[in-house]
C-alpha positions as semicolon CSV with decimal commas, in nm:
position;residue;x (nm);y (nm);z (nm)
1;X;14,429;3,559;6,119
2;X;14,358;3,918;6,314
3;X;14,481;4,073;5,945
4;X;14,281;3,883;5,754
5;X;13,940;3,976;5,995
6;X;14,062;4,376;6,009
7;X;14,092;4,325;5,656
8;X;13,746;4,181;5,584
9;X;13,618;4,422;5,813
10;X;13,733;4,729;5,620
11;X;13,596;4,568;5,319
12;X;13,260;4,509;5,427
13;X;13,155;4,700;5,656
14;X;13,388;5,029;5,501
15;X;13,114;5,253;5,497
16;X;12,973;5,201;5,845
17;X;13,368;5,251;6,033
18;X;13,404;5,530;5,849
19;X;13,080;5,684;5,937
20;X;13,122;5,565;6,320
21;X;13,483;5,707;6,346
22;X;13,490;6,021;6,114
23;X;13,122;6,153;6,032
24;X;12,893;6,099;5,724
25;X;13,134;6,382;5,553
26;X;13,388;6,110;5,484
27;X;13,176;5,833;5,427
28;X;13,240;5,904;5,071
29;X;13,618;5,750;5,081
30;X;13,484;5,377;5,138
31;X;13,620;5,275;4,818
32;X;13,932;5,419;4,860
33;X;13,954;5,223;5,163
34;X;13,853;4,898;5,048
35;X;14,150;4,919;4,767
36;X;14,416;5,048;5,023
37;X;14,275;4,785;5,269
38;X;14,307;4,491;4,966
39;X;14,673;4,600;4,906
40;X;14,788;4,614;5,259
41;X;14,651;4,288;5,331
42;X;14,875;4,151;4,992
43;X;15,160;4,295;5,137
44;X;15,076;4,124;5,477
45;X;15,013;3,768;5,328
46;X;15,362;3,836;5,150
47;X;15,548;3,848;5,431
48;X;15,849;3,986;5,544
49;X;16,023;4,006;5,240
50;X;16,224;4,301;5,284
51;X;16,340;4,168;5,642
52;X;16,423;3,880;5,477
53;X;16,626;4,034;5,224
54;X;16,812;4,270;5,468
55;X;16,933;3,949;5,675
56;X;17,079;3,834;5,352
57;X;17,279;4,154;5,293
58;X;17,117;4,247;5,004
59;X;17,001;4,587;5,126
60;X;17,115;4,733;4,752
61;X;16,847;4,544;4,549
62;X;16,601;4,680;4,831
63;X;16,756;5,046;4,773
64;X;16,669;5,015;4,414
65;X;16,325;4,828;4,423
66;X;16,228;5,102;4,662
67;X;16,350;5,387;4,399
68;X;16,166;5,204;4,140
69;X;15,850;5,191;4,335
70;X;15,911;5,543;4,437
71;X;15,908;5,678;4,109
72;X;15,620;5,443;4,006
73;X;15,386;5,543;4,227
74;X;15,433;5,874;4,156
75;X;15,369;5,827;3,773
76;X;15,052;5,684;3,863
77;X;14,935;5,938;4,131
78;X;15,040;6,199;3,867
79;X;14,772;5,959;3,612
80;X;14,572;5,889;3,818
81;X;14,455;6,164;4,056
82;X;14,300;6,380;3,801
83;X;14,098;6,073;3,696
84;X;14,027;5,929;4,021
85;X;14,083;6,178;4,276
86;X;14,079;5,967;4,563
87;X;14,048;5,660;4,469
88;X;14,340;5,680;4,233
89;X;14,572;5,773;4,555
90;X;14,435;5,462;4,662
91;X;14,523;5,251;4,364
92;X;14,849;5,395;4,323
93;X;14,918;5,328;4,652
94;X;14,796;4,929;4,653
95;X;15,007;4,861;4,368
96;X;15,298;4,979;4,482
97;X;15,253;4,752;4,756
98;X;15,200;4,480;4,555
99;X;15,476;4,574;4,335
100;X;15,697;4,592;4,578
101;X;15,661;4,292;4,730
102;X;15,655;4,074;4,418
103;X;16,008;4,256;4,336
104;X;16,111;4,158;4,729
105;X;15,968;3,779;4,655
106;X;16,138;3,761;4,307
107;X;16,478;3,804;4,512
């Protein structure tokens, strides 16, 4: 329940913390944080999947989902940064989250 309020919080009200904490300068990344805010709170409703997974031993499946998010979230920063600038570190970031944990939940 407190991730899910931080969560809405950040998503509302994104502008206004940012303003409050940082300045009006940086009051331009509130998308950025409502998309890195939406995949963090995925990868809190998902659990602890890799926790899980290292209790069972399988630490090599979590080796090799981590390489494989590794390498795609750097195809898609290397996408979509020039497209996005900011907001496409943000994307890139969220679904690798979300990838990552699907791949954890699949096992």
């Amino acid at each position: 329940m407190i991730s899910f309020s931080i969560f809405i919080s950040l998503f509302l009200y994104s502008e206004i913390i940012l303003n409050l904490l940082f300045g009006e300068t940086y009051m331009s990344g509130a998308t950025a944080l409502r998309i890195l805010a939406f995949g963090y709170i995925i990868h809190v409703v998902m659990g602890f999947n890799g926790a899980t997974l290292i209790a069972m031993g399988k630490t090599q499946i979590m080796g090799v989902s981590s390489i494989f998010v590794i390498l795609l979230n750097s195809i898609l920063n290397f996408f979509l940064i020039p497209k996005l600038g900011i907001n496409g570190v943000a994307l890139s970031t969220s679904i690798s989250y979300i990838v990552v944990n699907i791949i954890f939940s699949l096992f």
